[in-house]
PAZAPA-4460 file (N, C-alpha, C; in steps of 0.05 Angstrom, whole numbers, plus 32768, in hexadecimal, padded with zeros to 4 digits):
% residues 180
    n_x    n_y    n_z   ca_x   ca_y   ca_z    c_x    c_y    c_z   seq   type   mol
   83A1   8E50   8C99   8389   8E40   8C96   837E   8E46   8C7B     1      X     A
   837D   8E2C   8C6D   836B   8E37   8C54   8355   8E45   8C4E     2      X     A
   834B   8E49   8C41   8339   8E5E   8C3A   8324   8E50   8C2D     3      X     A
   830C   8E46   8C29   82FA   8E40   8C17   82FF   8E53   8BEE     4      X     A
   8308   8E3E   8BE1   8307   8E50   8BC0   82F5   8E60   8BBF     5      X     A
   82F9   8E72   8BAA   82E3   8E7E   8B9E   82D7   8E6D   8B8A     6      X     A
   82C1   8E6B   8B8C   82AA   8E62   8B7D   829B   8E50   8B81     7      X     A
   829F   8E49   8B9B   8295   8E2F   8BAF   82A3   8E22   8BB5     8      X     A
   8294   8E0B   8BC0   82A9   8DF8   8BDB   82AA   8DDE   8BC2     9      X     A
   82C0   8DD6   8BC4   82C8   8DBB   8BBC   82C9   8DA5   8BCA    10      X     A
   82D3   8D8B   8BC1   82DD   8D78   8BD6   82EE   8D89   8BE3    11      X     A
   82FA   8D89   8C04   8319   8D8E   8C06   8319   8DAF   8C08    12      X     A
   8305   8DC0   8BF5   8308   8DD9   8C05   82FC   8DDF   8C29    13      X     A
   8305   8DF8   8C3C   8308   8DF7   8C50   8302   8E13   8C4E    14      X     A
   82EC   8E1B   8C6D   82E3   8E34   8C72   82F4   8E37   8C90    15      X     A
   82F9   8E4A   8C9C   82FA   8E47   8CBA   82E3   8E43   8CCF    16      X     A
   82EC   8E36   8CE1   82E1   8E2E   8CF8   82C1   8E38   8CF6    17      X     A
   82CC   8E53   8CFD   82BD   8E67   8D0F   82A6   8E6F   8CEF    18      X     A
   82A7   8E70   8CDC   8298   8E75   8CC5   8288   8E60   8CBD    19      X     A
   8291   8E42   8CC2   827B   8E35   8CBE   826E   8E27   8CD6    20      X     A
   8278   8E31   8CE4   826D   8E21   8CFB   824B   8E38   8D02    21      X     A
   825B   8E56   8CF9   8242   8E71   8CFA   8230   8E5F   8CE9    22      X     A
   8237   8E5A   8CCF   822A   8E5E   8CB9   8210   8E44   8CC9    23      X     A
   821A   8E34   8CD4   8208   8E17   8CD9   81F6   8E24   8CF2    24      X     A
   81F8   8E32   8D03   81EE   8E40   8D1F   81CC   8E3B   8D15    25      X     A
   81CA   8E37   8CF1   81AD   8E42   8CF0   8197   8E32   8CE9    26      X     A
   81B3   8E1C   8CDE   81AB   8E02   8CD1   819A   8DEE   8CE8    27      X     A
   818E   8DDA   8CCF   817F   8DC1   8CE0   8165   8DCB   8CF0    28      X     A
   815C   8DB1   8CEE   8142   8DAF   8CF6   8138   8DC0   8D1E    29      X     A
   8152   8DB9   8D23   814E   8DBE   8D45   8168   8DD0   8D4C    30      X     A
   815D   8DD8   8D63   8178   8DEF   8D70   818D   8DE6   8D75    31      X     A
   81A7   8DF0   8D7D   81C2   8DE1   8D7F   81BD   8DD8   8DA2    32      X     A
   81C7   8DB8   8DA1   81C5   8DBB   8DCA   81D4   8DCD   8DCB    33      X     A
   81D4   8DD6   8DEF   81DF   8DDF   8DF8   81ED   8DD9   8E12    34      X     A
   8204   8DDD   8E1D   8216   8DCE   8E2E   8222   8DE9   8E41    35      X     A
   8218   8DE8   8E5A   8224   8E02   8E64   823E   8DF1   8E7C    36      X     A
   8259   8DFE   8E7B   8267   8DFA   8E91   8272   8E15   8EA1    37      X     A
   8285   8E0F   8EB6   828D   8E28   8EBF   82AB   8E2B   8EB9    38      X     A
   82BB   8E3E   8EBC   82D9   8E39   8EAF   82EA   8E39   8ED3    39      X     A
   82F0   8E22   8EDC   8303   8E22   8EEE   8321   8E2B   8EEE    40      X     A
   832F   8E2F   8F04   834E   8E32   8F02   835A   8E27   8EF0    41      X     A
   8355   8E02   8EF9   8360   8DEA   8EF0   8360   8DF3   8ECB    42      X     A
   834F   8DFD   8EBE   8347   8E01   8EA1   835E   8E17   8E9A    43      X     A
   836C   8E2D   8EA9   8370   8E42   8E9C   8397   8E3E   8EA0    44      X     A
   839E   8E52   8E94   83BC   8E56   8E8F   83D0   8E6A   8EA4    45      X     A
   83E8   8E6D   8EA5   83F2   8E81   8EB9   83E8   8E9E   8EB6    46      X     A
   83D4   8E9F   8E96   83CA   8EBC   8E93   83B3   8EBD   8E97    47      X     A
   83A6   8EAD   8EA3   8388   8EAA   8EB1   8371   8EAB   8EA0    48      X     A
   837A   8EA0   8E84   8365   8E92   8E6C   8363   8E77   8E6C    49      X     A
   835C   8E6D   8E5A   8351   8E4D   8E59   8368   8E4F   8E49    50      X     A
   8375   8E35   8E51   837E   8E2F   8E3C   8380   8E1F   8E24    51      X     A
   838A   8E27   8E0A   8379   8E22   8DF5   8374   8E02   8DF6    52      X     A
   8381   8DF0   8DF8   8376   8DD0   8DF3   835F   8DC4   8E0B    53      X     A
   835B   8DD4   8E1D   8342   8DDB   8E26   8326   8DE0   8E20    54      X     A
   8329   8DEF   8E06   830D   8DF0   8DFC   8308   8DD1   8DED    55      X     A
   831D   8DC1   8DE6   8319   8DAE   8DDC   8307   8D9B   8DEC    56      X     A
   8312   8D9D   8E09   8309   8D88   8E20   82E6   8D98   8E16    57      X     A
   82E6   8DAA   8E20   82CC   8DB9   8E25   82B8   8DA9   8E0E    58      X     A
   82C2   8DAF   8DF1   82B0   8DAF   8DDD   82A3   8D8B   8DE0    59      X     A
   82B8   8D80   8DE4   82BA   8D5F   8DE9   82A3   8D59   8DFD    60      X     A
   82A2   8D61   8E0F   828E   8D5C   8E30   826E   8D6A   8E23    61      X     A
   8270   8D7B   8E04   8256   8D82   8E0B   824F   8D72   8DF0    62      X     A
   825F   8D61   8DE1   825A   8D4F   8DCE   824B   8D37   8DD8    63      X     A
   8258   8D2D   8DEC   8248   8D19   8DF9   8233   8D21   8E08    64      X     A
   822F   8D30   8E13   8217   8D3D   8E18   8201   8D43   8E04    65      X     A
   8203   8D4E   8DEA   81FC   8D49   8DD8   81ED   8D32   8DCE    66      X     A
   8205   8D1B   8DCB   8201   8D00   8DC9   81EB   8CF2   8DD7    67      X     A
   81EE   8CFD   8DF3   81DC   8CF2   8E05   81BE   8D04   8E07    68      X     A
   81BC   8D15   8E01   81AB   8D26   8DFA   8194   8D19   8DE2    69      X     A
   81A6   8D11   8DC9   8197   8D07   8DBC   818C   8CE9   8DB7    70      X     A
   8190   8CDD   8DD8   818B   8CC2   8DDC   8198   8CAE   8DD8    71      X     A
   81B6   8CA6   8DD3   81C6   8C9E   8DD2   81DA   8C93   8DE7    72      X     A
   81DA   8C83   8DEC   81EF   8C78   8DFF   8201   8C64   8DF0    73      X     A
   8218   8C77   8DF5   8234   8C72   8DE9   8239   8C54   8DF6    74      X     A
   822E   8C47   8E0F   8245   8C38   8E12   822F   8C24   8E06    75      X     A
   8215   8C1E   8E06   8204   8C0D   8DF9   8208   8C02   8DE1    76      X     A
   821A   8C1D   8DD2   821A   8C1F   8DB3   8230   8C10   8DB0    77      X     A
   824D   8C1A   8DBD   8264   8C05   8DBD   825F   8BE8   8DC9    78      X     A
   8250   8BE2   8DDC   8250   8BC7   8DE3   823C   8BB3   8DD0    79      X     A
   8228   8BCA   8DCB   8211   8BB5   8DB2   8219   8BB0   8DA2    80      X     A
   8220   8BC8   8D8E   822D   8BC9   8D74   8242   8BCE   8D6D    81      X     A
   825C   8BD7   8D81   8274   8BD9   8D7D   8282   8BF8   8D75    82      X     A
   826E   8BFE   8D78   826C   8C16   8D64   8276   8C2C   8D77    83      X     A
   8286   8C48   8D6C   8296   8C58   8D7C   8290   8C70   8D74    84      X     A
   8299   8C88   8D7C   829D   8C9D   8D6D   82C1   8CAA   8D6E    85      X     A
   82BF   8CAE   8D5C   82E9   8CB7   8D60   82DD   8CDC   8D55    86      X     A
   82F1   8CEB   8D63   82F9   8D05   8D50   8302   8D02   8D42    87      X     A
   82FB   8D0A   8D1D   831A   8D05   8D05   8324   8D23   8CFE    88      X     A
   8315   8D2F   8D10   8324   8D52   8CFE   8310   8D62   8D12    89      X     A
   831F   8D75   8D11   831C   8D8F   8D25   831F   8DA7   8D18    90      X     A
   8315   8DBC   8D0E   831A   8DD9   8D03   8315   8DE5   8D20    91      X     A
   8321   8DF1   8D26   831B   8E09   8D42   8321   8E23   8D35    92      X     A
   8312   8E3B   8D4A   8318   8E58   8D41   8322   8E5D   8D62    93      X     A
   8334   8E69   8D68   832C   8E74   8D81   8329   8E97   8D84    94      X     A
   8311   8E9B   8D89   8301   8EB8   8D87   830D   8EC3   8D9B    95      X     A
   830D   8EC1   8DB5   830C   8ED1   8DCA   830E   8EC9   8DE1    96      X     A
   8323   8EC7   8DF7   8323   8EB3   8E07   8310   8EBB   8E25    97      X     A
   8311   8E9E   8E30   82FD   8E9E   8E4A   8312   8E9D   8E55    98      X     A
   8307   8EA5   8E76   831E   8EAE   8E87   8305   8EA1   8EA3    99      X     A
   831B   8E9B   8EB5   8311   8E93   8ED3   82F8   8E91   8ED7   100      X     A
   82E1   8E86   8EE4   82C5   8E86   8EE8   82B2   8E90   8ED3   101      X     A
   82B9   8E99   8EBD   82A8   8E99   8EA6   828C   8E76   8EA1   102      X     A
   8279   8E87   8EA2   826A   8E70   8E9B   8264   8E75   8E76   103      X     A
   8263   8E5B   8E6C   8268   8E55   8E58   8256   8E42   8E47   104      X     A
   8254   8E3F   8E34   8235   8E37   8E20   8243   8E2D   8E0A   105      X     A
   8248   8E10   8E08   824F   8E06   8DED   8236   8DF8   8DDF   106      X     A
   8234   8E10   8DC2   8216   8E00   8DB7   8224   8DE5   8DA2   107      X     A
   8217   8DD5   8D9B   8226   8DB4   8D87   8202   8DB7   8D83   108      X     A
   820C   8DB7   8D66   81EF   8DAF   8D4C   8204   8DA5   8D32   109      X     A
   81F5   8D89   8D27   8200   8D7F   8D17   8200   8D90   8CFD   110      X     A
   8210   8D8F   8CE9   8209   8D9F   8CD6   821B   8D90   8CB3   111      X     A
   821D   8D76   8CBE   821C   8D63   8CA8   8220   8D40   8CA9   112      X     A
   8217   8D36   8C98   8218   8D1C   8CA4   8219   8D09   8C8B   113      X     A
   822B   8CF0   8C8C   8231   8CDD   8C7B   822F   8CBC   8C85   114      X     A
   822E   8CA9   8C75   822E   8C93   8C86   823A   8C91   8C9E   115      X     A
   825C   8C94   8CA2   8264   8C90   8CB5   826C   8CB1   8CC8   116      X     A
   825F   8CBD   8CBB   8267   8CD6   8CCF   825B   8CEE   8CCF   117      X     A
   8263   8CFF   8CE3   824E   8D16   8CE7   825D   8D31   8CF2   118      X     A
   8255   8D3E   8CE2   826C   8D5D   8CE5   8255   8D74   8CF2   119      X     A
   8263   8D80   8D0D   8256   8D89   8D25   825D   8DA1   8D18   120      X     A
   8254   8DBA   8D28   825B   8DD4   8D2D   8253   8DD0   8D4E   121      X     A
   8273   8DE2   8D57   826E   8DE6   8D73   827F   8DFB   8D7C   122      X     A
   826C   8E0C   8D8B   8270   8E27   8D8E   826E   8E2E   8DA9   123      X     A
   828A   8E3A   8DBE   8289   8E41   8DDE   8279   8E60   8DD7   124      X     A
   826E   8E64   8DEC   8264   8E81   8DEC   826A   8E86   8E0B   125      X     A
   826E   8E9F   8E0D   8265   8EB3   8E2B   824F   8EC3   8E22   126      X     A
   8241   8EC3   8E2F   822B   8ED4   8E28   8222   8ECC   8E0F   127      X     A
   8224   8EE5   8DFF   821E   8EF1   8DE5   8232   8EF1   8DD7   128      X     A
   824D   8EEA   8DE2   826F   8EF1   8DD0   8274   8ED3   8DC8   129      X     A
   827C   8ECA   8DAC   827F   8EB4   8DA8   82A0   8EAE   8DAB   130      X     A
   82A5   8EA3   8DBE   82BD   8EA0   8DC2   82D7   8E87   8DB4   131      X     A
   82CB   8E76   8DAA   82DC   8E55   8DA2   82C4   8E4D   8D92   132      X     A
   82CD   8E47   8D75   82C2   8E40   8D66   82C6   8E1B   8D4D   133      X     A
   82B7   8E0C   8D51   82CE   8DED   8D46   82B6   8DE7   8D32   134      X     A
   82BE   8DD6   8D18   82AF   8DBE   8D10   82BF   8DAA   8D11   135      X     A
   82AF   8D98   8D20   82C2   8D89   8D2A   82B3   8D65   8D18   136      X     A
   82C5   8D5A   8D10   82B7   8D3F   8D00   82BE   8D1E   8D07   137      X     A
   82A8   8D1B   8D17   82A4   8D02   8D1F   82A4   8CE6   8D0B   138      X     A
   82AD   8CD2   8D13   82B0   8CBD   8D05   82A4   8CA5   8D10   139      X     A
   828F   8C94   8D07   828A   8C7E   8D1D   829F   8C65   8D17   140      X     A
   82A5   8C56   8D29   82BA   8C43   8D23   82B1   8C33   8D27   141      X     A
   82AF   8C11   8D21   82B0   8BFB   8D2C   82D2   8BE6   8D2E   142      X     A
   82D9   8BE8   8D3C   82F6   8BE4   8D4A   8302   8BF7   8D3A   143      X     A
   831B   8BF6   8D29   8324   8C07   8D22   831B   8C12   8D06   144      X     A
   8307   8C0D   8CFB   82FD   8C0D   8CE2   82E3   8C21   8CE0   145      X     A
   82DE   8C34   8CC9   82BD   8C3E   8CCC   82AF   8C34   8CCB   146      X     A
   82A1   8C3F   8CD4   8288   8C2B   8CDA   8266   8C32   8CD0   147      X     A
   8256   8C2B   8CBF   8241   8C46   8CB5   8224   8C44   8CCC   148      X     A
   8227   8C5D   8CD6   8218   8C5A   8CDD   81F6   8C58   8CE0   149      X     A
   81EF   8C43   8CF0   81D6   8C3F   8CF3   81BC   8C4C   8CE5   150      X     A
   81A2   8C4B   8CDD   8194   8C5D   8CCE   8187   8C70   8CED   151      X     A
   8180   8C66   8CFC   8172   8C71   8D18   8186   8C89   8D27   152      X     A
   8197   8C72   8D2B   81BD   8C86   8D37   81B5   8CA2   8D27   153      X     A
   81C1   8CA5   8D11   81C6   8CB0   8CFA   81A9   8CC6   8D06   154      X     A
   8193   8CBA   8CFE   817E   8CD3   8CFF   817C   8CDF   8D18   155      X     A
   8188   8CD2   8D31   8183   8CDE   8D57   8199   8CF1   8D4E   156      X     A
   81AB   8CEA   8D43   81C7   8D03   8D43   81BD   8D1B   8D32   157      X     A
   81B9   8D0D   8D11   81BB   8D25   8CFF   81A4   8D3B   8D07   158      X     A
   8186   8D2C   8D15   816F   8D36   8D0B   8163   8D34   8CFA   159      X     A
   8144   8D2E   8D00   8130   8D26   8CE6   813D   8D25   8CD1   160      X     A
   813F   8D0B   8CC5   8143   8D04   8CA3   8159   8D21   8C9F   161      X     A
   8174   8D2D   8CB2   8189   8D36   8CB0   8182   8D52   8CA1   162      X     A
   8162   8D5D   8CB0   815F   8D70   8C9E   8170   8D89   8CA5   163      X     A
   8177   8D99   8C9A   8183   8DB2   8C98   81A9   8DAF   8C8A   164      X     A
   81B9   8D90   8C8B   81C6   8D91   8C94   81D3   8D95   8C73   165      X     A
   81EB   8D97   8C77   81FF   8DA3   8C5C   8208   8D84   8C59   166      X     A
   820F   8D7F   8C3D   821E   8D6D   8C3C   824A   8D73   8C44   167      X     A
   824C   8D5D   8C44   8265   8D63   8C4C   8271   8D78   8C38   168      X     A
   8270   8D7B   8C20   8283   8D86   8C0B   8281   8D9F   8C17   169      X     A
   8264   8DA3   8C19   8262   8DBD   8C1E   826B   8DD1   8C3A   170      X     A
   8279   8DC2   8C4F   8287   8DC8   8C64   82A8   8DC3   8C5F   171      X     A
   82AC   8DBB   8C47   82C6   8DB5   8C44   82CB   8D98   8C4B   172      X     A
   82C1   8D8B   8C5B   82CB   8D73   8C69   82D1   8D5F   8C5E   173      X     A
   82EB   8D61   8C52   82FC   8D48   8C3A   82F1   8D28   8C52   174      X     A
   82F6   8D18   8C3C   82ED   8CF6   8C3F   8307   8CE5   8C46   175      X     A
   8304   8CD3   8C4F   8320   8CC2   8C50   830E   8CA6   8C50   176      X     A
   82F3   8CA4   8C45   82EA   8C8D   8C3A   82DD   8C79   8C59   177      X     A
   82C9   8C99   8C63   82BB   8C8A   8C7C   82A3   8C7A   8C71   178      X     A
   829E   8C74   8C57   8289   8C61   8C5D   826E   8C7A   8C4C   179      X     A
   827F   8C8F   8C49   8260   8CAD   8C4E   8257   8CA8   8C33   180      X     A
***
């Protein structure tokens, strides 16, 4: 995994997971939601952990929750305006694994935002132990194309006038020309 340069972040430089996703825990105007589930059988492996593309499902279920949290209804959005959200990139850390009936706390606070997209920190916890760590970067689409989003959209996600939030460079999060 790359390393962020020395001397700051560039276009295209990259921190891990788990370092900037901490670094954002503090950022923005409002607290990170929070999404509690429980860890079933069905979730875990023959060694009685989650297994790892699992936390992905997890982080996903408390995105839309999130989403819906901040007054948004996804299917309103695609049927009014066409408009989607895709994953375009995923950094994960994995800290420490959950095991059988663990209840579990994934916090999602935005922690940057561009026309067409918005780069999360999302973090599983047990307790107090941070266990799975992602920034994970959303893209809005209209059919297969980006799409920029809305000025209202944009502020229910980022938070007030997107206060606290980093610009992309500064999380590393290279462009492929969403519109941002």
């Amino acid at each position: 995994m790359a390393r962020q340069p020395e001397g700051g972040a560039g276009r295209g430089a990259q921190r891990p997971a788990a370092e900037a996703a901490g670094a954002a825990a503090g950022q923005g105007a409002r607290p990170p939601h929070r999404f509690a589930l429980r860890v079933y059988y069905e979730d875990t492996d023959l060694a009685g952990i989650v297994y790892y593309a699992n936390y992905l499902r997890f982080i996903e279920r408390a995105r839309t929750e999130w989403v819906r949290a901040a007054g948004v209804d996804q299917t309103a959005l695609r049927e009014g305006q066409g408009i989607v959200f895709a994953v375009r990139r995923i950094e994960a850390d994995y800290l420490a694994p959950a095991r059988f009936d663990d209840l579990l706390e994934v916090r999602t606070a935005p922690v940057a935002a561009t026309g067409a997209r918005i780069v999360l920190a999302q973090d599983i916890w047990r307790g107090s132990t941070r266990l799975f760590a992602a920034v994970v970067t959303l893209v809005a689409l209209a059919g297969s194309r980006p799409a920029r989003l809305p000025g209202d959209l944009r502020r229910r996600l980022a938070g007030p006038g997107g206060s606290g939030l980093h610009r992309d460079e500064d999380l590393g999060a290279g462009g492929a020309g969403e519109g941002g």
